[in-house]
PDB file of N, CA, C and O in Angstrom:
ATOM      1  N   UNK A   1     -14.408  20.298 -26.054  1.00  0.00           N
ATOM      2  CA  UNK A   1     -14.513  19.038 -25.360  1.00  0.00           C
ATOM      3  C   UNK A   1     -13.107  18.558 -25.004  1.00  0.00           C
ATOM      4  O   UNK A   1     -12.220  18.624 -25.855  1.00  0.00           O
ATOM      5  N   UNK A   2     -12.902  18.148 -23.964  1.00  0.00           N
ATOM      6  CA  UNK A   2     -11.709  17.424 -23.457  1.00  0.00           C
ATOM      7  C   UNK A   2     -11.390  15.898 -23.845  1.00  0.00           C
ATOM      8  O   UNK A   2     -12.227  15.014 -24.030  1.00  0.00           O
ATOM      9  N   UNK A   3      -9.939  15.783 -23.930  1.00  0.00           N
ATOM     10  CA  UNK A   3      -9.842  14.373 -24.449  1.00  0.00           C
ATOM     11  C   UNK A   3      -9.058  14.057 -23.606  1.00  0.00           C
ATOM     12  O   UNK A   3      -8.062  14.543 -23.071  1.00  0.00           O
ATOM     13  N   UNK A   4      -9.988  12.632 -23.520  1.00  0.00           N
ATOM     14  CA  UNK A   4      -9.048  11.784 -22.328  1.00  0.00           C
ATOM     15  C   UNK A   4      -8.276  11.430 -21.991  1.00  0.00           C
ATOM     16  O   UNK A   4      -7.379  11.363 -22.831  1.00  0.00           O
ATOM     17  N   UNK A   5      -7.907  10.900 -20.542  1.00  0.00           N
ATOM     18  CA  UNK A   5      -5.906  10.515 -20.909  1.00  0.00           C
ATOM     19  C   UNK A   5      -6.008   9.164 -20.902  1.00  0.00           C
ATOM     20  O   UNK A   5      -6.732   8.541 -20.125  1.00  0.00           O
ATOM     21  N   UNK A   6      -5.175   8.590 -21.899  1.00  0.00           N
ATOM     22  CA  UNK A   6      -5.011   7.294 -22.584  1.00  0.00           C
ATOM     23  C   UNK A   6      -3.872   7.173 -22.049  1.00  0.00           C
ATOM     24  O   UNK A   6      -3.590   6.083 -22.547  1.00  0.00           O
ATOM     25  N   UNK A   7      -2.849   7.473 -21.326  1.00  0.00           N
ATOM     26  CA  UNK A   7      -1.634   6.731 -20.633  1.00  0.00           C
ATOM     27  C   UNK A   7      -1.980   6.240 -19.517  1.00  0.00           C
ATOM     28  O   UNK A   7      -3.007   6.497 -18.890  1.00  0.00           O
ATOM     29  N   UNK A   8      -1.094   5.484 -19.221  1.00  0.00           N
ATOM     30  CA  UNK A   8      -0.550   5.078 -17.899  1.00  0.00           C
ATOM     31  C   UNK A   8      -0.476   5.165 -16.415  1.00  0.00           C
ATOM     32  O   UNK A   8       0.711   5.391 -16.180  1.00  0.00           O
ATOM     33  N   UNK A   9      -0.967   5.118 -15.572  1.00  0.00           N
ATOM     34  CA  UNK A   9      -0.178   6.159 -14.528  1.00  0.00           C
ATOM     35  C   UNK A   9       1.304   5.661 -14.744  1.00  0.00           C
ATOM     36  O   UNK A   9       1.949   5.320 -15.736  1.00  0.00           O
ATOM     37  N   UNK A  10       1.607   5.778 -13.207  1.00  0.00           N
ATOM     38  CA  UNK A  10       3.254   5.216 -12.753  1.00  0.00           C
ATOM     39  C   UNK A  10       3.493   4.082 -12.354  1.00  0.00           C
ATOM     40  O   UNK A  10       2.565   3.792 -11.600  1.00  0.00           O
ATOM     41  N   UNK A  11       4.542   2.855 -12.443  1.00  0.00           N
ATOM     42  CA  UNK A  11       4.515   1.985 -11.825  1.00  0.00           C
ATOM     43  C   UNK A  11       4.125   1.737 -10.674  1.00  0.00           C
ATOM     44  O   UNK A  11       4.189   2.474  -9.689  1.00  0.00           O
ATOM     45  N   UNK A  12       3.532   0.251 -10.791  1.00  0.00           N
ATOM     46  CA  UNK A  12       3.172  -0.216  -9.620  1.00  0.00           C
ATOM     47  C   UNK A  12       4.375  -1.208  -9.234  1.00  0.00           C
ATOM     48  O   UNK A  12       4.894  -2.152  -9.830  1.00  0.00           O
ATOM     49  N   UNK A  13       4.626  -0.534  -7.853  1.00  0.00           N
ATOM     50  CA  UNK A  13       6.284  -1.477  -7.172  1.00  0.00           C
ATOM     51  C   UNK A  13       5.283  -2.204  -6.174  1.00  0.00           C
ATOM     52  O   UNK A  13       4.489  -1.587  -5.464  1.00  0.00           O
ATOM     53  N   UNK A  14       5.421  -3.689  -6.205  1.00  0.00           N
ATOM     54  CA  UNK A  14       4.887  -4.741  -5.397  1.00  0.00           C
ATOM     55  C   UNK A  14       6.492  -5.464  -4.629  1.00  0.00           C
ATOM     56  O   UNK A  14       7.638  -5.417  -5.078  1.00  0.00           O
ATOM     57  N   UNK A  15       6.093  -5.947  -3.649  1.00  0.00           N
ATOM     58  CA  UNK A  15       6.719  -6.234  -2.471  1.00  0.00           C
ATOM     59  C   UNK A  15       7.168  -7.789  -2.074  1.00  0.00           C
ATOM     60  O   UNK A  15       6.118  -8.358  -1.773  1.00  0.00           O
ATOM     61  N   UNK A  16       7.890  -8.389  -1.991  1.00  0.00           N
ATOM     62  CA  UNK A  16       8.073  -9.771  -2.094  1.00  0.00           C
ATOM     63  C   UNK A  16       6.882 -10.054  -0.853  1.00  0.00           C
ATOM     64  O   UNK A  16       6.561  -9.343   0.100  1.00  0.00           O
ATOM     65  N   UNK A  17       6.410 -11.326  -1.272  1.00  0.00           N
ATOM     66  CA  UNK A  17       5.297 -11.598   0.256  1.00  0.00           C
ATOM     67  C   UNK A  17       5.988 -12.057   1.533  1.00  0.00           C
ATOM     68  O   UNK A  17       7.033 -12.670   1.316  1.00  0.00           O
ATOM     69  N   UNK A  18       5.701 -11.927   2.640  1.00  0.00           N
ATOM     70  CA  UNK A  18       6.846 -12.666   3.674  1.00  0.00           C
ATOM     71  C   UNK A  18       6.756 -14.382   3.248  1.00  0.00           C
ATOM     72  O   UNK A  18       6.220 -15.149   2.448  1.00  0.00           O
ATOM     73  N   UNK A  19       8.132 -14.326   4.954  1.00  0.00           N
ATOM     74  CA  UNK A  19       8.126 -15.593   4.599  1.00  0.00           C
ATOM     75  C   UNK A  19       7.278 -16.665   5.757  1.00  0.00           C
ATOM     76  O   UNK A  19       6.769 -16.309   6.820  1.00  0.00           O
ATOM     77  N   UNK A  20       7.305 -17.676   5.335  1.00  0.00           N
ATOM     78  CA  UNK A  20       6.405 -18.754   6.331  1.00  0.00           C
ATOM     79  C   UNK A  20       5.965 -18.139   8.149  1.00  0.00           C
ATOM     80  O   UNK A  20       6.865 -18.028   8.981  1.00  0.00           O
ATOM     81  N   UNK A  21       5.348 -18.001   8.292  1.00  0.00           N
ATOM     82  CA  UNK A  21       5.253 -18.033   9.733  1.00  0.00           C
ATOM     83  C   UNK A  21       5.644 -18.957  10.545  1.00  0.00           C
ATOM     84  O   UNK A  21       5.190 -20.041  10.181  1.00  0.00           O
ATOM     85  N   UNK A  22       6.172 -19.019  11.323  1.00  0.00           N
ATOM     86  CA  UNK A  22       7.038 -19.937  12.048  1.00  0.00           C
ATOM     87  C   UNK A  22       6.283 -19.991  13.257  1.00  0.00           C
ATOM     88  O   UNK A  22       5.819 -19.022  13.857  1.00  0.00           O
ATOM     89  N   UNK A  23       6.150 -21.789  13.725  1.00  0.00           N
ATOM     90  CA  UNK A  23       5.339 -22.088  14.745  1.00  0.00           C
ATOM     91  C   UNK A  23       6.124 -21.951  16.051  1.00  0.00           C
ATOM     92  O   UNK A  23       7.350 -21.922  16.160  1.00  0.00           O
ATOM     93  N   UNK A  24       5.250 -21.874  16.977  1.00  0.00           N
ATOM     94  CA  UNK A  24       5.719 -21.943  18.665  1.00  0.00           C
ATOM     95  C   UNK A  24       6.430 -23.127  18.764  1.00  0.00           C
ATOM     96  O   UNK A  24       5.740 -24.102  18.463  1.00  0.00           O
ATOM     97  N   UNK A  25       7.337 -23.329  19.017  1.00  0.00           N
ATOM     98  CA  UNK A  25       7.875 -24.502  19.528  1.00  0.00           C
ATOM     99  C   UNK A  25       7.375 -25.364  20.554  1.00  0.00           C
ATOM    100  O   UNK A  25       7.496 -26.556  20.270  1.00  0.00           O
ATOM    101  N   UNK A  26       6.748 -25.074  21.874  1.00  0.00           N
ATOM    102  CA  UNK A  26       6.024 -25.734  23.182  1.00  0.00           C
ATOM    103  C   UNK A  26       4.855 -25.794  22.159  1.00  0.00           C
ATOM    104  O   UNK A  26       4.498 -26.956  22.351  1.00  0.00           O
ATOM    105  N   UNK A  27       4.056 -25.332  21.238  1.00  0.00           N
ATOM    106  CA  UNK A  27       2.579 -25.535  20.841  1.00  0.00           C
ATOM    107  C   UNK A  27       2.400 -26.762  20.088  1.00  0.00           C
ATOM    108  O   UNK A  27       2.969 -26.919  19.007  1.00  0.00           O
ATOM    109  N   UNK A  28       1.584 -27.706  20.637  1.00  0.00           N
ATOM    110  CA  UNK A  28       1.361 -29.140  19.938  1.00  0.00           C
ATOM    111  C   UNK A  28       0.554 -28.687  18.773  1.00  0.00           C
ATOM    112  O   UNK A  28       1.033 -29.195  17.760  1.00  0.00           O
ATOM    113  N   UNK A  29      -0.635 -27.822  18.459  1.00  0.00           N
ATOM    114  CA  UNK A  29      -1.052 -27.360  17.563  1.00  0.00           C
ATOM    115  C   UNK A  29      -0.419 -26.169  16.209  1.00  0.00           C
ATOM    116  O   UNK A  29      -0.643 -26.205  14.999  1.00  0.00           O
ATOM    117  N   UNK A  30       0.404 -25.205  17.006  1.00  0.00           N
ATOM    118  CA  UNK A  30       1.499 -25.086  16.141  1.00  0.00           C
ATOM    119  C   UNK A  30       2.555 -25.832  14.942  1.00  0.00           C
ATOM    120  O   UNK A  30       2.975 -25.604  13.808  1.00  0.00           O
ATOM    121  N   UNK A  31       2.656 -26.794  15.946  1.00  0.00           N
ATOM    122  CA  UNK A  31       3.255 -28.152  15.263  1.00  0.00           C
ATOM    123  C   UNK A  31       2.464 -28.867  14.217  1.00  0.00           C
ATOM    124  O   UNK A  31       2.880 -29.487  13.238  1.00  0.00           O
ATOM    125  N   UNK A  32       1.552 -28.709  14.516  1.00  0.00           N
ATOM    126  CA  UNK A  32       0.773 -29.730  13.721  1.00  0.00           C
ATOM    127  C   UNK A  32       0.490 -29.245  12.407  1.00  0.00           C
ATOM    128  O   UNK A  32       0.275 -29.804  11.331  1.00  0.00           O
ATOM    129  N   UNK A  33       0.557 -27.865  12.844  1.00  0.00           N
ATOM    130  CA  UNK A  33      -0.016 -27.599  11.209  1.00  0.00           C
ATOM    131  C   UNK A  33       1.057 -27.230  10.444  1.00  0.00           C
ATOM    132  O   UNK A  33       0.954 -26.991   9.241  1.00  0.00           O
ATOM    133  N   UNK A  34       2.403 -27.148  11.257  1.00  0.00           N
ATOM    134  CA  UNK A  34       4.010 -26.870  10.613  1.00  0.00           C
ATOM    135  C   UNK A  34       4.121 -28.689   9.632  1.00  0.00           C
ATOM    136  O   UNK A  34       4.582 -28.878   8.507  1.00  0.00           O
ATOM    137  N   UNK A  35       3.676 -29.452  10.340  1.00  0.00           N
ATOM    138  CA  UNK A  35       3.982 -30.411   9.730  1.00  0.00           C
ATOM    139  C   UNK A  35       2.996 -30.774   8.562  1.00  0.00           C
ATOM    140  O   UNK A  35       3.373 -31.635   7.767  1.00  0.00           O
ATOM    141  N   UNK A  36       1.955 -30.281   8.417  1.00  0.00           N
ATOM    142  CA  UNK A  36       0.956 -30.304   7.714  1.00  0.00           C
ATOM    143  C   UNK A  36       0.751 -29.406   6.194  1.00  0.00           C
ATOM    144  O   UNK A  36      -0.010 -29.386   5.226  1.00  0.00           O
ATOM    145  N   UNK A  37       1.913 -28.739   6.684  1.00  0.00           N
ATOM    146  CA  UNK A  37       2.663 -27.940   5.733  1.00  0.00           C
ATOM    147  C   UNK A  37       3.663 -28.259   4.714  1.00  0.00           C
ATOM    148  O   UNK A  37       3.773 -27.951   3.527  1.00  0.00           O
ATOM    149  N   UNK A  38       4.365 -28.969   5.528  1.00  0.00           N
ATOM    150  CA  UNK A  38       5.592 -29.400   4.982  1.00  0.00           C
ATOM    151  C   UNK A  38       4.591 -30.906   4.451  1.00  0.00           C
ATOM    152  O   UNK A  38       3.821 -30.820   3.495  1.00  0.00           O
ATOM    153  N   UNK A  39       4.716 -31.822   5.003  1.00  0.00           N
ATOM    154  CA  UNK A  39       4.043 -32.751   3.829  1.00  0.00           C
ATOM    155  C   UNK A  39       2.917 -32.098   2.485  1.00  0.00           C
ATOM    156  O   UNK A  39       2.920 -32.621   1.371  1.00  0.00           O
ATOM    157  N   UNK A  40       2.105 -31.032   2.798  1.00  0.00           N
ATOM    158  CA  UNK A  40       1.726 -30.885   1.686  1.00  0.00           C
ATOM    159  C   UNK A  40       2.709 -30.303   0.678  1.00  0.00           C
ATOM    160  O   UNK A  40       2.452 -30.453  -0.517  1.00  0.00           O
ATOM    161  N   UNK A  41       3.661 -29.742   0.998  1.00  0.00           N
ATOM    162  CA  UNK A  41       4.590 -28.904   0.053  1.00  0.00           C
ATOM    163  C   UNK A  41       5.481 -30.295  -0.386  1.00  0.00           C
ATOM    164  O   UNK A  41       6.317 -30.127  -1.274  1.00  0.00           O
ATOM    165  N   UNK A  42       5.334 -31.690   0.210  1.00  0.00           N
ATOM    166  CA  UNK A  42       6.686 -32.479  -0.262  1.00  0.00           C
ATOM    167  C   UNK A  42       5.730 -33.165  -1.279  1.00  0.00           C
ATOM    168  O   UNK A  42       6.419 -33.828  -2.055  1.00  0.00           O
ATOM    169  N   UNK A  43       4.515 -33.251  -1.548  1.00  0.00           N
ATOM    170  CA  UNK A  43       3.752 -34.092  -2.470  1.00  0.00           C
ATOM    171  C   UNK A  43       3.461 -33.176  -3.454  1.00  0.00           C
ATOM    172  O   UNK A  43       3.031 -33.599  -4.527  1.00  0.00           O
ATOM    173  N   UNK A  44       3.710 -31.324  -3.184  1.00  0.00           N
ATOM    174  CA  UNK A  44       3.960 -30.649  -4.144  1.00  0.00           C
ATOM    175  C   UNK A  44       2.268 -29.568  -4.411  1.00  0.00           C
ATOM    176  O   UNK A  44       1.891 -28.650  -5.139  1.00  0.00           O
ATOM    177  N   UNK A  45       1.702 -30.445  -3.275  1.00  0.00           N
ATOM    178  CA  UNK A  45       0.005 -29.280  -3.000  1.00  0.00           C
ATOM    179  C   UNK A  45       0.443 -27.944  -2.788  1.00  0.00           C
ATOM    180  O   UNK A  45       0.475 -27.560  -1.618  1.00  0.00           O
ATOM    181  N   UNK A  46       0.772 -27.193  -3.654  1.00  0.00           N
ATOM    182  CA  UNK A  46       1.239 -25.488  -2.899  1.00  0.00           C
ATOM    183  C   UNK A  46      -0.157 -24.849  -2.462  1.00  0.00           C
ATOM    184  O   UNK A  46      -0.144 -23.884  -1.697  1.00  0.00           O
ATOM    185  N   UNK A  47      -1.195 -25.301  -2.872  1.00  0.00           N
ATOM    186  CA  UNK A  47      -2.354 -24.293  -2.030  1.00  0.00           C
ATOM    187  C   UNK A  47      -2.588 -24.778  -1.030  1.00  0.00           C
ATOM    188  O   UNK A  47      -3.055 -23.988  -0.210  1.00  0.00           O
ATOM    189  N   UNK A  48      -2.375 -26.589  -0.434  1.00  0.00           N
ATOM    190  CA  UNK A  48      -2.892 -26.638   0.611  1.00  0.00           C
ATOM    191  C   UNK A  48      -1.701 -26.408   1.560  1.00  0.00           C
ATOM    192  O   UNK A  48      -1.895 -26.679   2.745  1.00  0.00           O
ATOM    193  N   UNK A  49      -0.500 -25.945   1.194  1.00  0.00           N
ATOM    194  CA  UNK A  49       0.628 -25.264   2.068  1.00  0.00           C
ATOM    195  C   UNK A  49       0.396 -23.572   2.406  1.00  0.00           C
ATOM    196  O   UNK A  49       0.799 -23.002   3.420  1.00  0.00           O
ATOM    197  N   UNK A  50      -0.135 -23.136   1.614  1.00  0.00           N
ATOM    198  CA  UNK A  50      -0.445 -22.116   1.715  1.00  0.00           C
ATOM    199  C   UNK A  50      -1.911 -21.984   2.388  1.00  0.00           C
ATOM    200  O   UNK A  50      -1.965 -20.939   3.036  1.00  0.00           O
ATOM    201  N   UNK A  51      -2.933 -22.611   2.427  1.00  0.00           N
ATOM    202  CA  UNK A  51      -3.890 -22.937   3.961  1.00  0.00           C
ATOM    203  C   UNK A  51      -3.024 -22.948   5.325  1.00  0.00           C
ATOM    204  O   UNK A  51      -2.965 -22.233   6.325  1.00  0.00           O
ATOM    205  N   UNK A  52      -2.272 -24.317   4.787  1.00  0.00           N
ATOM    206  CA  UNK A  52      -1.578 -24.182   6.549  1.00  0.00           C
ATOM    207  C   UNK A  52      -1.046 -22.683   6.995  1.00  0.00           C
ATOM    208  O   UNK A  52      -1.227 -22.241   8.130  1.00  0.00           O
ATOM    209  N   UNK A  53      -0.204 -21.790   5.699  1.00  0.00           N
ATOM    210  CA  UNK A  53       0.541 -21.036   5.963  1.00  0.00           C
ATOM    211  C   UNK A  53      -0.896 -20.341   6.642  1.00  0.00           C
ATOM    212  O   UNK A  53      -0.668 -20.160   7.838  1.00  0.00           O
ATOM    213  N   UNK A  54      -2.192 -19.924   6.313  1.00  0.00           N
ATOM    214  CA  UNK A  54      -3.126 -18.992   6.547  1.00  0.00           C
ATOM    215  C   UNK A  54      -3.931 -19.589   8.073  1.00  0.00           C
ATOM    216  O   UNK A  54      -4.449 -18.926   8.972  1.00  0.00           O
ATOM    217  N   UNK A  55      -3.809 -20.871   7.948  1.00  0.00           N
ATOM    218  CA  UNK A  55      -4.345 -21.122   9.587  1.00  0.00           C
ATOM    219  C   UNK A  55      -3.065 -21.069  10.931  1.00  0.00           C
ATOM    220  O   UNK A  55      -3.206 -20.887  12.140  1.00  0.00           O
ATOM    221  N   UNK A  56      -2.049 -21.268  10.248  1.00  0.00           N
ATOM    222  CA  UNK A  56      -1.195 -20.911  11.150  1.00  0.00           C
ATOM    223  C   UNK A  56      -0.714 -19.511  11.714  1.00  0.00           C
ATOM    224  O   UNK A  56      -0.123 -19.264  12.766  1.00  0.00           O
ATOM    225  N   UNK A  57      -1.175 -18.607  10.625  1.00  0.00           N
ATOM    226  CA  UNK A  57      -0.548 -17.582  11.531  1.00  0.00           C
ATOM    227  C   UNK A  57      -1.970 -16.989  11.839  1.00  0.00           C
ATOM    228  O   UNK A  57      -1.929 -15.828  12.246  1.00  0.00           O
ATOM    229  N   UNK A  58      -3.230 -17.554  11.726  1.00  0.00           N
ATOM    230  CA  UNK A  58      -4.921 -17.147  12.451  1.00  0.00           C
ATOM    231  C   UNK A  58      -4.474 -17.489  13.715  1.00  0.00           C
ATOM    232  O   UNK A  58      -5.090 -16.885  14.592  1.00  0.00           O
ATOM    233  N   UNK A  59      -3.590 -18.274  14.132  1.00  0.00           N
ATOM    234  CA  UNK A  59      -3.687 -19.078  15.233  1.00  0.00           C
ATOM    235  C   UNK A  59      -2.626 -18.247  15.857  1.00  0.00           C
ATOM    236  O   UNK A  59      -2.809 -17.776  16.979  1.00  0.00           O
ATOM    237  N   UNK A  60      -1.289 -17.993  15.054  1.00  0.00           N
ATOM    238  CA  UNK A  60      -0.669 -17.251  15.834  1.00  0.00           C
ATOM    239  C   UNK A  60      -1.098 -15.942  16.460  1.00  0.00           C
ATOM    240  O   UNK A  60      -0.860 -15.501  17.584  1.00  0.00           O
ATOM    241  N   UNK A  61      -1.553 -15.603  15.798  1.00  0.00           N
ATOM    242  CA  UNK A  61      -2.467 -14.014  16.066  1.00  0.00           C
ATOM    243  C   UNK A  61      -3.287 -14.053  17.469  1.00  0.00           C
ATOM    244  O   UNK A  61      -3.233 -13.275  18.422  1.00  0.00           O
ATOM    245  N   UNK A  62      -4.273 -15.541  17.214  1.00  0.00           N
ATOM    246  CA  UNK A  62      -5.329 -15.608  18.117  1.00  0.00           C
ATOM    247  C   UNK A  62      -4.882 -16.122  19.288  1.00  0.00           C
ATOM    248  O   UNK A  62      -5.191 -15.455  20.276  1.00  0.00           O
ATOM    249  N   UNK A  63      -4.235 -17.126  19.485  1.00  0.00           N
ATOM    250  CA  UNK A  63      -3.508 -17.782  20.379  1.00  0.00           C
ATOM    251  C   UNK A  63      -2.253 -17.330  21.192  1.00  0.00           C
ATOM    252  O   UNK A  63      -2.122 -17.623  22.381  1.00  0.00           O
ATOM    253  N   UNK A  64      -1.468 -16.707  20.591  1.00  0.00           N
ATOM    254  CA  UNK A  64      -0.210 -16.222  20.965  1.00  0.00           C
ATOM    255  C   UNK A  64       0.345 -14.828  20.853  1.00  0.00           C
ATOM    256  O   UNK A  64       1.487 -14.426  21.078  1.00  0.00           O
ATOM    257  N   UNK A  65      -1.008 -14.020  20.349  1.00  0.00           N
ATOM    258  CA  UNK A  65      -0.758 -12.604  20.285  1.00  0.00           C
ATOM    259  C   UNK A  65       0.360 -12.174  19.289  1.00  0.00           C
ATOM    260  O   UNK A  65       1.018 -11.143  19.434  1.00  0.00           O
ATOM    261  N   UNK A  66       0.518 -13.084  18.234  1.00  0.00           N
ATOM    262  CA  UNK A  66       1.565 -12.473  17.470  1.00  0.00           C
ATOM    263  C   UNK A  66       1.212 -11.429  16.117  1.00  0.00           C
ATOM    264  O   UNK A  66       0.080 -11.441  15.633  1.00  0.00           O
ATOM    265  N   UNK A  67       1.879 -10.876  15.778  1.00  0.00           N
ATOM    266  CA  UNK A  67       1.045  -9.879  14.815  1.00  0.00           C
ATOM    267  C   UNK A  67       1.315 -10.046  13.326  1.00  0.00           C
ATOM    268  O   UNK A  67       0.730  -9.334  12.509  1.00  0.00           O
TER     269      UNK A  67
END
């Protein structure tokens, strides 16, 4: 009978996450949610900064073809 392997594999190397997506400048909706960002991050909400971060770049994608 074979005995199992009880180690490890190899490290797992993880990747810093990027950084903020950065809005269109001409986009009034861009804007909006840049600012919607930043006040939630100044009252210290990091998940609802991190929404904005996730609808903003849905929008960049969808809206502005960015990747």
């Amino acid at each position: 009978m074979r005995t199992p392997k009880t180690t490890m594999a190899g490290p797992v190397n993880l990747t810093l996450p990027e950084g903020d997506p950065n809005p269109v400048a001409s986009c009034r909706q861009c804007l909006g949610v840049a600012v919607a960002r930043a006040n939630a991050r100044s009252v210290g909400d990091y998940s609802k900064a991190t929404d904005a971060n996730v609808v903003l770049g849905t929008h960049l994608r969808e809206d502005h073809g960015a990747e």
